[in-house]
N, C-alpha and C positions, 0 to 999 in steps of 0.2 A: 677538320676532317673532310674527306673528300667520300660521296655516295657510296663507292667501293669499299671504305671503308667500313662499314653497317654491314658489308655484305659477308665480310670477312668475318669478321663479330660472329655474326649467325652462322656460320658453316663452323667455325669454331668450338659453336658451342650445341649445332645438334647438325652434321653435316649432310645426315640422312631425312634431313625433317624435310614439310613440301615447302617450297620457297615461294613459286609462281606458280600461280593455280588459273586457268581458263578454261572452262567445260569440263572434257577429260582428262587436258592437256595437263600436268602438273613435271614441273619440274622442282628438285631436291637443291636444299641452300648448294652443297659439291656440284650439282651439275650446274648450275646457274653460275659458280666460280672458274670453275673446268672451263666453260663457253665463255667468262668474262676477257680471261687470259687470252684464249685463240683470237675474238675480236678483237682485243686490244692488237695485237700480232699482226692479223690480216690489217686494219689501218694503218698500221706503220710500215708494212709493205707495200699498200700501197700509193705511200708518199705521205699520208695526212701526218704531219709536226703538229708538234703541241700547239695550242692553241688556234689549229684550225676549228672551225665548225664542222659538224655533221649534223645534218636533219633525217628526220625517221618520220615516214609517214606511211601509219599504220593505223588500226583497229587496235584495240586491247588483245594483248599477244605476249605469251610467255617469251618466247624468240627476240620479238622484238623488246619487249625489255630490259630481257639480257644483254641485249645490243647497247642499251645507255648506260648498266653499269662499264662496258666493256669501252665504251666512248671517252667515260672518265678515267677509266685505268691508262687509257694510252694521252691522259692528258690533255685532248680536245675537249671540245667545247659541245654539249647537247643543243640542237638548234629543234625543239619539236613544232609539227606542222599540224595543223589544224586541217582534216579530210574536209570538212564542211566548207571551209573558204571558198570562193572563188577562185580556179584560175590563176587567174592574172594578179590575185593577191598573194596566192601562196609565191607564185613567180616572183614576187618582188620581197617581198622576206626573205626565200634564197638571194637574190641579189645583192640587198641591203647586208645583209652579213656574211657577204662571200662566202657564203657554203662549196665546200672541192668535194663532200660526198654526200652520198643522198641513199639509204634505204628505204625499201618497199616493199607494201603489199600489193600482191597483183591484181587486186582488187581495186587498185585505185593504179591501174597502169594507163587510161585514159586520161588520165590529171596528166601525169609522168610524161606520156608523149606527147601533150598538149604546150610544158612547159620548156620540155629541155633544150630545144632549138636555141632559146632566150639566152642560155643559163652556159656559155662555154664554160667558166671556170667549176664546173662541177666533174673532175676528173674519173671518178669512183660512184658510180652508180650499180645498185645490188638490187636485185629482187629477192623477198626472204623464201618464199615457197613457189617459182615457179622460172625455168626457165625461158626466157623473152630476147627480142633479138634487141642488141645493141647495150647491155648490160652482162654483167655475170651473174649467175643464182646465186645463191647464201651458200652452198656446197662446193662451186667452182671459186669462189672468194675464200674459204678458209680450209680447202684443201692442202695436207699434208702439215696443219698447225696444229694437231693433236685431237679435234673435237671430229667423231662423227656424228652427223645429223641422225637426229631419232633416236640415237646411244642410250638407254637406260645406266648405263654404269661409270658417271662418273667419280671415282671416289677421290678418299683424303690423299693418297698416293702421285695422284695421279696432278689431281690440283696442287699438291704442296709441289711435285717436279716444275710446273708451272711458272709456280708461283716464285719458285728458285731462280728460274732465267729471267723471269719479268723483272724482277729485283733487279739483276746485277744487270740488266741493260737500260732500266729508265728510272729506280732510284736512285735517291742522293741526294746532297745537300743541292749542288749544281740544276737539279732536272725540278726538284722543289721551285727554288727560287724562277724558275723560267717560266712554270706552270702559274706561280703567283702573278709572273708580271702581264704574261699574256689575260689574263683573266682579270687583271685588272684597265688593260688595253681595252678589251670588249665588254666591260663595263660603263667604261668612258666615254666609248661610239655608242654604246644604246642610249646613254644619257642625252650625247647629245644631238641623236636623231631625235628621241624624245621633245628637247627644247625644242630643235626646228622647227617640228611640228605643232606648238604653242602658237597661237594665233598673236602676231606681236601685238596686237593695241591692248591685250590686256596692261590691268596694270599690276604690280609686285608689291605686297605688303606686307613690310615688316615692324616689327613691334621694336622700339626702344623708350625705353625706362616707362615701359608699362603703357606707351600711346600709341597707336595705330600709324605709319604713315604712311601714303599710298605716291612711291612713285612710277614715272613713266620709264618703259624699258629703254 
């Protein structure tokens, strides 16, 4: 099962219940599904294909949450960024995983234009709450894709229409198998950035028929 899917579950089974809660800010299982579909949309207009990355770097944010179920709906890849990093770290985690888009909060728009010079392959850059020069805002990215920003009303109607087009353009047995393989792609490169970074003189030790043996790599 894929994260969207849980989300689906709960809008199913109480659509009007609160999904995302942040201070005042609460949004309903429907509205958080309403906004998965549009995101999934706006990235695919974008350009991002399955198994791209996106990273979000945010604060705790109903919005931006919505954004990572909406990330796995269109089949990419959730890349989350850690605000507290450095710099030059978060810089090279986009790198490392060729990230094509990047949302934000504008609260960390100092990171954002510290980084991006770095970062050509990040095609799709979004600010969620404000508009900034050299990006789009969250409003100009998923304009005319069915979601208004601040909408109180999105209901089962309106999601299930949604949810009808999202189907018949990115289900399937076809769009399955492709989502599994790239996701198994970018399991493969984290591993073995992972190993890279293993200091080689350790050494490897594994157990047969119950003895320790320690060789060298």
């Amino acid at each position: 099962m894929r994260l969207n899917d849980y989300l689906d579950k709960g809008a199913s089974l109480g659509i009007d219940e609160p999904c995302l809660t942040m201070a005042e800010n609460t949004l309903s299982y429907g509205q958080v599904q309403a906004l998965s579909f549009t995101i999934a949309r706006a990235l695919r207009r974008s350009g991002v294909a399955v198994g791209e990355k996106v990273a979000i770097l945010s604060a705790n944010d109903p919005i931006a949450f919505s954004c990572v179920f909406g990330i796995t709906r269109a089949g990419a890849v959730w890349c989350p960024i850690n605000p507290r990093n450095e710099a030059a770290e978060n810089r090279d985690l986009l790198d490392a995983f060729d990230c094509t888009c990047l949302i934000y909060q504008s609260g960390f728009a100092a990171l954002v234009d510290q980084i991006l010079p770095d970062l050509p392959q990040l095609t799709t850059v979004v600010c969620l709450d404000e508009e900034r020069p050299g990006c789009q805002s969250f409003d100009q990215w998923v304009d005319g894709l069915g979601y208004e920003a601040g909408s109180a009303d999105a209901r089962s109607d309106e999601a299930g229409a949604d949810e009808a087009g999202a189907d018949e353009a990115w289900e399937g047995e076809a769009w399955e198998a492709a989502v599994k393989r790239e996701e198994a792609r970018a399991r493969f490169a984290l591993v073995a950035r992972i190993a890279h970074a293993i200091e080689p003189s350790l050494y490897r030790v594994e157990t047969v028929h119950g003895a320790k043996r320690h060789d060298e790599p």
